[in-house]
TIKE-259565 format. One line per field, with one value per atom (N, C-alpha, C, CB): residue number from 1; residue in one letter; atom name; y negated, z, x negated. Coordinates in Angstrom, 1 decimal, padded with zeros to 4 digits. Atoms other than C-alpha are relative to their C-alpha. Glycine has a CB too. Example, Ala and Ser with C-alpha at 12.3 -4.5 7.8 and 13.67 -1.06 7.14 Angstrom:
resi (1; 1; 1; 1; 2; 2; 2; 2) $
resn (a; a; a; a; s; s; s; s) $
name (N; CA; C; CB; N; CA; C; CB) $
yy (001.2; 004.5; -001.2; 000.0; 001.1; 001.1; -001.1; -000.5) $
zz (000.0; 007.8; 000.0; 001.2; 000.0; 007.1; 000.8; -001.4) $
xx (-000.9; -012.3; -000.9; 001.0; 000.9; -013.7; 000.8; -000.4) $
***
This chain:
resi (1; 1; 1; 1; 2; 2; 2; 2; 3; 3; 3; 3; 4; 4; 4; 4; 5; 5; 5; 5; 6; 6; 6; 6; 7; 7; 7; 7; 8; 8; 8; 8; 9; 9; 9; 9; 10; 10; 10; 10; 11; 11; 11; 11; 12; 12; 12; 12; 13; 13; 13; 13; 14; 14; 14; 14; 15; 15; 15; 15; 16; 16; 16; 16; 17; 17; 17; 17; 18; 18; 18; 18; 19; 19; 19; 19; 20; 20; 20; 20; 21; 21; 21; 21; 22; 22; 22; 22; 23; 23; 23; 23; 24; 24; 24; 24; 25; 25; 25; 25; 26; 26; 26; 26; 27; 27; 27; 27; 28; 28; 28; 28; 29; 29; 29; 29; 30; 30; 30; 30; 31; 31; 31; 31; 32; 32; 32; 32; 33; 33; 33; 33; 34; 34; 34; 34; 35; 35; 35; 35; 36; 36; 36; 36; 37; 37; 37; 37; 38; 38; 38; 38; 39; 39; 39; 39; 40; 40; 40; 40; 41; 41; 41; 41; 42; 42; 42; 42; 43; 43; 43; 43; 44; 44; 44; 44; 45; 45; 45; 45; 46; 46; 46; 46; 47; 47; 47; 47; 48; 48; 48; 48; 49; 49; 49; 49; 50; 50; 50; 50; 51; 51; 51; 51; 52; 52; 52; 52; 53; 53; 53; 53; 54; 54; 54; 54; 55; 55; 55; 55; 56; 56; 56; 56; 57; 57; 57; 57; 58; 58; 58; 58; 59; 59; 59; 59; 60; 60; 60; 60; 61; 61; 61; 61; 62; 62; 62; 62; 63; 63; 63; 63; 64; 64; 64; 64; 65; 65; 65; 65; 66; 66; 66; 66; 67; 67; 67; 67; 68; 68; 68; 68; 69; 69; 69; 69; 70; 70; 70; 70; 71; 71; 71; 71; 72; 72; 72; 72; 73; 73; 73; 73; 74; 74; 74; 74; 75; 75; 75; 75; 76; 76; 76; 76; 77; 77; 77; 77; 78; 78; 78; 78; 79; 79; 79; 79; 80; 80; 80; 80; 81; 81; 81; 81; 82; 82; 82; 82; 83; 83; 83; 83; 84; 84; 84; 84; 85; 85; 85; 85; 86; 86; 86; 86; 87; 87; 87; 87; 88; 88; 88; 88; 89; 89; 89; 89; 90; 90; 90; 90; 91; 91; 91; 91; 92; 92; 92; 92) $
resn (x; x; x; x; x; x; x; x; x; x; x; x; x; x; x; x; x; x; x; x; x; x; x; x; x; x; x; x; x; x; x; x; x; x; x; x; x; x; x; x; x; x; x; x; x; x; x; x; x; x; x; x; x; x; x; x; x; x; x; x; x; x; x; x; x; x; x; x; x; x; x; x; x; x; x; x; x; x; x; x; x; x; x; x; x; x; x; x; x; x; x; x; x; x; x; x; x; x; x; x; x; x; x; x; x; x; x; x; x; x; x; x; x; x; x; x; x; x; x; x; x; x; x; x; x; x; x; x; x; x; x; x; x; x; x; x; x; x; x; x; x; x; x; x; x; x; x; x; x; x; x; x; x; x; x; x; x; x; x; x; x; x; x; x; x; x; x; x; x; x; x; x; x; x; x; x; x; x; x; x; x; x; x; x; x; x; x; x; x; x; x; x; x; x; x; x; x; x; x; x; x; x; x; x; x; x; x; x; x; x; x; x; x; x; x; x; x; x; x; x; x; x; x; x; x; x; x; x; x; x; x; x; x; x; x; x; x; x; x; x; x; x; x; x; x; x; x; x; x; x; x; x; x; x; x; x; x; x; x; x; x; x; x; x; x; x; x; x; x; x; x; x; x; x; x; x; x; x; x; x; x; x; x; x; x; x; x; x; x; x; x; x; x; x; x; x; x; x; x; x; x; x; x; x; x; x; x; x; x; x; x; x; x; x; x; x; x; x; x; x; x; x; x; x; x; x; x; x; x; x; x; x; x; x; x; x; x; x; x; x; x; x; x; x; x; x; x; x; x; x; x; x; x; x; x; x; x; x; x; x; x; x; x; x; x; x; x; x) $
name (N; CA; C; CB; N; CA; C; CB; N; CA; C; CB; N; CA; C; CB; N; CA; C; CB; N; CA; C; CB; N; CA; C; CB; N; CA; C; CB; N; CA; C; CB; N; CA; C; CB; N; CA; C; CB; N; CA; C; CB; N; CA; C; CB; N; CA; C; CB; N; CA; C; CB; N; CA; C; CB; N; CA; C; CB; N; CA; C; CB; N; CA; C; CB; N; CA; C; CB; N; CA; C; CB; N; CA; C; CB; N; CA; C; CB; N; CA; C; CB; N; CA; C; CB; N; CA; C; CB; N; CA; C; CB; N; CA; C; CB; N; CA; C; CB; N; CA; C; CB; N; CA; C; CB; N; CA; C; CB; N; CA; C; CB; N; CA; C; CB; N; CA; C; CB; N; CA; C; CB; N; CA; C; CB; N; CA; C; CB; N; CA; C; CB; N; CA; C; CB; N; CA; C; CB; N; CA; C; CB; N; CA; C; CB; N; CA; C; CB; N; CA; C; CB; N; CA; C; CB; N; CA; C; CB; N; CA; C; CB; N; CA; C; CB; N; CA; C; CB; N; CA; C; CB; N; CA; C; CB; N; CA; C; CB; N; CA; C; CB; N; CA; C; CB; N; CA; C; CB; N; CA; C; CB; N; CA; C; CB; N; CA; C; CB; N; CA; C; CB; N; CA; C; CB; N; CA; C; CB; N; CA; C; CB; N; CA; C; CB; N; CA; C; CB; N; CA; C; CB; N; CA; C; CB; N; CA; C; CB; N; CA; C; CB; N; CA; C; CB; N; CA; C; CB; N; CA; C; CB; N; CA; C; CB; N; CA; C; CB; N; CA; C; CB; N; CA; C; CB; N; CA; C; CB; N; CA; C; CB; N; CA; C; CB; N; CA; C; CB; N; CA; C; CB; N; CA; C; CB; N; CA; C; CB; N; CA; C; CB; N; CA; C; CB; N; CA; C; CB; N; CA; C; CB; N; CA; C; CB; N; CA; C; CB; N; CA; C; CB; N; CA; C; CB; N; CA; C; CB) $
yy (000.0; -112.3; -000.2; -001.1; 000.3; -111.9; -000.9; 001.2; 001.1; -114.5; 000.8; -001.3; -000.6; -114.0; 000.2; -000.5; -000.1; -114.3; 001.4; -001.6; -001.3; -111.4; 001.1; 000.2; -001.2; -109.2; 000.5; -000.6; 000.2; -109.7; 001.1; -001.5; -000.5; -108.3; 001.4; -001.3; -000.8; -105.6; 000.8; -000.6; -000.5; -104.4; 000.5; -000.8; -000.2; -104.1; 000.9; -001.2; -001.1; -102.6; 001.2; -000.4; -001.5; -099.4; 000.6; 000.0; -000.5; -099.4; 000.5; -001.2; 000.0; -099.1; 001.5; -001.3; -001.3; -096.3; 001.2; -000.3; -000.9; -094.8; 000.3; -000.4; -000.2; -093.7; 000.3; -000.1; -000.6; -093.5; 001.6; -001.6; -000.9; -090.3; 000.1; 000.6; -000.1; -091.3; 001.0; -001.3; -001.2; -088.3; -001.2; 002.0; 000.6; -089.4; 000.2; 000.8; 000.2; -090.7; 001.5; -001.7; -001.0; -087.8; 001.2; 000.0; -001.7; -084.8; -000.3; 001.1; 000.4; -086.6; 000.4; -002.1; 000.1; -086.9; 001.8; -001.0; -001.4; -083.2; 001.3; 000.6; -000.2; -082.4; 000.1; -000.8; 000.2; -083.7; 000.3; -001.5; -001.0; -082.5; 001.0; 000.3; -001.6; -079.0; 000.2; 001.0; -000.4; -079.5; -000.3; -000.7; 000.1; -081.1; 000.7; -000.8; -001.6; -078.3; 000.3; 001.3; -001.6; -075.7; -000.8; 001.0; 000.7; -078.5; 000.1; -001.4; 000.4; -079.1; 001.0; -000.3; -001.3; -075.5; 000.6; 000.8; -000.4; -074.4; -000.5; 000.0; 000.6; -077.1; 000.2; -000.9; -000.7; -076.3; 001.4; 000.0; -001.5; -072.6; -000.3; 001.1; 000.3; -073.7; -000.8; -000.9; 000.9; -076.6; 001.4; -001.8; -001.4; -073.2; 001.1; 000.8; -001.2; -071.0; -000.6; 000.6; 000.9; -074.2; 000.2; -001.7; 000.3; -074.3; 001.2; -000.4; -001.2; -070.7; 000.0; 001.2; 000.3; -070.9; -000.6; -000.4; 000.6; -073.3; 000.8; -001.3; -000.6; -071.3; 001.6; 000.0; -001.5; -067.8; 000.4; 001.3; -000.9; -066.7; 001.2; 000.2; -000.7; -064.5; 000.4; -000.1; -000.2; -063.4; -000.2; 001.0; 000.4; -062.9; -001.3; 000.3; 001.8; -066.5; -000.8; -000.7; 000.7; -067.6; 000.3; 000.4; -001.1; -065.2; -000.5; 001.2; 001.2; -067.0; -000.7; -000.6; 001.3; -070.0; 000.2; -000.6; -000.2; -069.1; 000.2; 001.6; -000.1; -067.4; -001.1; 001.1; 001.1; -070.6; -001.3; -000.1; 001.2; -073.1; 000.5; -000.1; -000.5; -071.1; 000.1; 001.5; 000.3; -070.6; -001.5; 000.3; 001.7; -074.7; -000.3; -000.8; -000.1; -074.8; -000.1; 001.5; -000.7; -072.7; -001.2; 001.5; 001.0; -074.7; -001.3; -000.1; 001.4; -077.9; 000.3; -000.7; 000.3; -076.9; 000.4; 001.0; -000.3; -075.8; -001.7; 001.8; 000.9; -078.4; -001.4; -000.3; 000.8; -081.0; 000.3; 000.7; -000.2; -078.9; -000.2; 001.6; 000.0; -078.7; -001.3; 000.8; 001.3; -082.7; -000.1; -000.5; 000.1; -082.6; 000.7; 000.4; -000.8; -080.5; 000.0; 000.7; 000.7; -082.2; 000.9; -000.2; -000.7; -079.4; -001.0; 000.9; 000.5; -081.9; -001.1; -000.6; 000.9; -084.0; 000.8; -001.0; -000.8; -080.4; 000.1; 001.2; -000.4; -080.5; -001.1; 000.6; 000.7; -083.6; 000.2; -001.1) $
zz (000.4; 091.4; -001.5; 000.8; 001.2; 088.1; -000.5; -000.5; 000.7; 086.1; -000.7; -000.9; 001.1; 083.9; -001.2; -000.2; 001.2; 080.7; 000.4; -000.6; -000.2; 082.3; 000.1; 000.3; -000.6; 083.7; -001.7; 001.2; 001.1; 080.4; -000.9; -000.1; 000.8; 078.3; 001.2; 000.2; -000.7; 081.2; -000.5; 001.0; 000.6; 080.0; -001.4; 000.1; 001.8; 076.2; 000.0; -001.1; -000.3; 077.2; 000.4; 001.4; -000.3; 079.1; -000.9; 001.2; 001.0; 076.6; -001.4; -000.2; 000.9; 074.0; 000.1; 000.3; -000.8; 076.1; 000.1; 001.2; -000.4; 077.3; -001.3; 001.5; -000.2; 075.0; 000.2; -000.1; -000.9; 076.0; -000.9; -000.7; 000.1; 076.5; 000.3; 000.6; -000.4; 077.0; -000.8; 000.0; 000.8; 076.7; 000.0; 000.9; 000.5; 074.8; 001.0; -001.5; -000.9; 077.1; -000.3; -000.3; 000.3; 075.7; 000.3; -001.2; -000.7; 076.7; 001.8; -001.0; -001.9; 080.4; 000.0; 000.6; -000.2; 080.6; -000.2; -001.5; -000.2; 079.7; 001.4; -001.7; -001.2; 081.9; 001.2; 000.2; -001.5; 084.9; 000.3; 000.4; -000.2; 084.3; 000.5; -000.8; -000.4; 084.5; 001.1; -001.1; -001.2; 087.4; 001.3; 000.0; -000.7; 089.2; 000.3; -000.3; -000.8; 089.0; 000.5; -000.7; -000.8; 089.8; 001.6; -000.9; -001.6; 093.2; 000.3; 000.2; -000.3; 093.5; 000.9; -001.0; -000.1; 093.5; 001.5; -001.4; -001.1; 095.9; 001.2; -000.3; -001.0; 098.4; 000.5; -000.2; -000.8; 098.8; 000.4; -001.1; -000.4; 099.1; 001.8; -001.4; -001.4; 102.3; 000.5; 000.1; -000.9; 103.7; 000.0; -000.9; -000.5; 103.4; 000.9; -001.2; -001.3; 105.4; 001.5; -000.4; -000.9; 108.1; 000.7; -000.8; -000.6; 108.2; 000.8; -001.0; -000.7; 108.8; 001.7; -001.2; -001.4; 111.5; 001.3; -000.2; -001.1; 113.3; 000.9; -000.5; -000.2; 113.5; 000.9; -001.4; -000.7; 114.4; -000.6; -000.2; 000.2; 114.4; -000.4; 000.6; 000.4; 112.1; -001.0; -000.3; 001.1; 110.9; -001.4; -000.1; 001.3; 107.7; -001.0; -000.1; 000.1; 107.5; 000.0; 001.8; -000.1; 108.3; -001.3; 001.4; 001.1; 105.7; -000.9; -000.1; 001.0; 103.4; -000.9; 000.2; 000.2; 104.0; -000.5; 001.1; 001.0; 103.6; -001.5; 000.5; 001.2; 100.3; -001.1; -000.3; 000.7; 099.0; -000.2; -000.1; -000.5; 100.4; -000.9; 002.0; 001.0; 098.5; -001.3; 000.1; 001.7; 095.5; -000.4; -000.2; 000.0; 095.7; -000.4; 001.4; -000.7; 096.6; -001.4; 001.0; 001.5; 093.2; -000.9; -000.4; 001.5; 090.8; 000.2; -000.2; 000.0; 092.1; -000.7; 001.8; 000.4; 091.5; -001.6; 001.0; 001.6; 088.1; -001.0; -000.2; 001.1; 087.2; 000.0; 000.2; 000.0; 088.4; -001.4; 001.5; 001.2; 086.4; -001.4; 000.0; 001.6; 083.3; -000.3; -001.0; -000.4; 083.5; 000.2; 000.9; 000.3; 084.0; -001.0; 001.2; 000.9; 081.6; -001.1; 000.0; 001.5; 078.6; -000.6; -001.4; 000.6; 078.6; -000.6; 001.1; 000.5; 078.0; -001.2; 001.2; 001.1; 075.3; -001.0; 000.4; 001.4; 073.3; -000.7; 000.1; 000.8; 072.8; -000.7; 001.0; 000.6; 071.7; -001.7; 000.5) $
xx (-001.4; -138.8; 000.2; 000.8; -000.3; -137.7; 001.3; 000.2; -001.1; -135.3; 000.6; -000.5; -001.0; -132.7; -000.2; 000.9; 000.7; -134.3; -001.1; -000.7; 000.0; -136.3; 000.2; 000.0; -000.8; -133.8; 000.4; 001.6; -000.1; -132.7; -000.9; -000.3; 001.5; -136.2; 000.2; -001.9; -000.4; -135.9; 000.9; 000.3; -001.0; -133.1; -000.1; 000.9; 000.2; -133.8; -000.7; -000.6; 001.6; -137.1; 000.6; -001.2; -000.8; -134.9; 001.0; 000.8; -001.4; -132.6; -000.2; 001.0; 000.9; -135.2; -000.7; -000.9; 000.5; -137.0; 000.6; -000.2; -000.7; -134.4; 001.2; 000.4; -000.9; -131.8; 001.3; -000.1; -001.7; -127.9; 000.3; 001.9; -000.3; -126.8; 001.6; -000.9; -001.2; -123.3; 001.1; 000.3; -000.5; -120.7; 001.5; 000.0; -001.4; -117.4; 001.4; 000.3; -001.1; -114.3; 001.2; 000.6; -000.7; -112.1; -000.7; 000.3; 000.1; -114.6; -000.3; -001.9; 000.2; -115.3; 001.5; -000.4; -001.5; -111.4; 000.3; 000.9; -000.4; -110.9; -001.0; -000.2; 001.0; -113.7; 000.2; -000.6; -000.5; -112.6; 001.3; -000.1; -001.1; -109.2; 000.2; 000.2; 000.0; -109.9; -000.7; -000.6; 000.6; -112.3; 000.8; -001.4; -001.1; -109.7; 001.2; 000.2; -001.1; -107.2; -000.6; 000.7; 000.7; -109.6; -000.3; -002.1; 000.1; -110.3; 001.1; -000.5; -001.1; -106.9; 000.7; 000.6; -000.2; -106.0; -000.8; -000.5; 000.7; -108.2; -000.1; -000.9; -000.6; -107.6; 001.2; -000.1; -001.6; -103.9; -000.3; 001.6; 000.1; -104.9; -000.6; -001.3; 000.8; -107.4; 001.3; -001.7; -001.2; -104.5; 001.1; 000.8; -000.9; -102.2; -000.4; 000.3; 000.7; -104.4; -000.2; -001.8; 000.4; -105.2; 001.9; -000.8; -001.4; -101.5; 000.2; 001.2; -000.1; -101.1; -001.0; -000.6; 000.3; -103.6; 000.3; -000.6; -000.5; -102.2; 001.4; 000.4; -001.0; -099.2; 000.0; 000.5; 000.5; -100.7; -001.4; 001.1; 001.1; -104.0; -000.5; -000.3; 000.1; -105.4; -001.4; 001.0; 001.2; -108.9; -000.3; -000.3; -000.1; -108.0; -000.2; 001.0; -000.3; -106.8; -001.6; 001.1; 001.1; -110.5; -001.3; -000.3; 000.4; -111.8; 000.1; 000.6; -000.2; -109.8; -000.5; 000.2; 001.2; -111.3; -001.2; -000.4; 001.7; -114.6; 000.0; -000.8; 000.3; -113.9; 000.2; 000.5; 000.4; -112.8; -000.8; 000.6; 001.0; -114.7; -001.3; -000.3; 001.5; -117.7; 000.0; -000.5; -000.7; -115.4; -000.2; 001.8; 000.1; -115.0; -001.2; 000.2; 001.5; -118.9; -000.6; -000.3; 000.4; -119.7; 000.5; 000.9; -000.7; -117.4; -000.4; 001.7; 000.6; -118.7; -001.7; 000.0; 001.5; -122.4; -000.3; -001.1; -000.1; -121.7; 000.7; 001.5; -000.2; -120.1; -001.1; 001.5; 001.4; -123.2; -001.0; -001.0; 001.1; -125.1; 000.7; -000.8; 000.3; -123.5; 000.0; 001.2; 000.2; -123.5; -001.1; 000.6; 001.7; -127.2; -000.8; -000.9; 000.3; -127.7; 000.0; 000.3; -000.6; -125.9; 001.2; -001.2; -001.0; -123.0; 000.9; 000.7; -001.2; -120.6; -000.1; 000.8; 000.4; -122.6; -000.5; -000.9; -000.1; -122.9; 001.1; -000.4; -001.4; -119.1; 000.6; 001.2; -000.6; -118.5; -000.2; -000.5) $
***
């Protein structure tokens, strides 16, 4: 078990090693902005087709779905990556 004066040295040592790659609160913030419309958006489009569904059945309606749920799908894995990638710590 390590002590606190450890945890401590521990710490300096990763921080030493490793350094921060932290991206600036103003490009996170715009960031997540715009990923949150394009989620936002796309969720009411699917809760609008669910609703339709319920209402009357219609292939189309399921079709829909699918195409956004993949659209959704997409823009999430893009945006992982550009966040593993350091997209958002080239624009700062």
């Amino acid at each position: 078990m390590i002590g606190l004066v450890g945890c401590e040295a521990l710490v300096e040592t990763r921080e030493n090693t490793y350094p921060s790659k932290m991206i600036p609160q103003e490009v996170a913030s715009e960031f997540i902005h715009k990923l949150s419309h394009d989620v936002i958006g796309v969720l009411q489009n699917i809760m609008g087709y669910t609703t339709l569904l319920n209402d009357e059945f219609d292939k189309s309606y399921l079709e829909g779905i699918g195409k956004l749920t993949k659209k959704l799908s997409a823009r999430m894995t893009i945006a992982v990556s550009d966040v593993d990638n350091g997209e958002l710590n080239m624009q700062a």
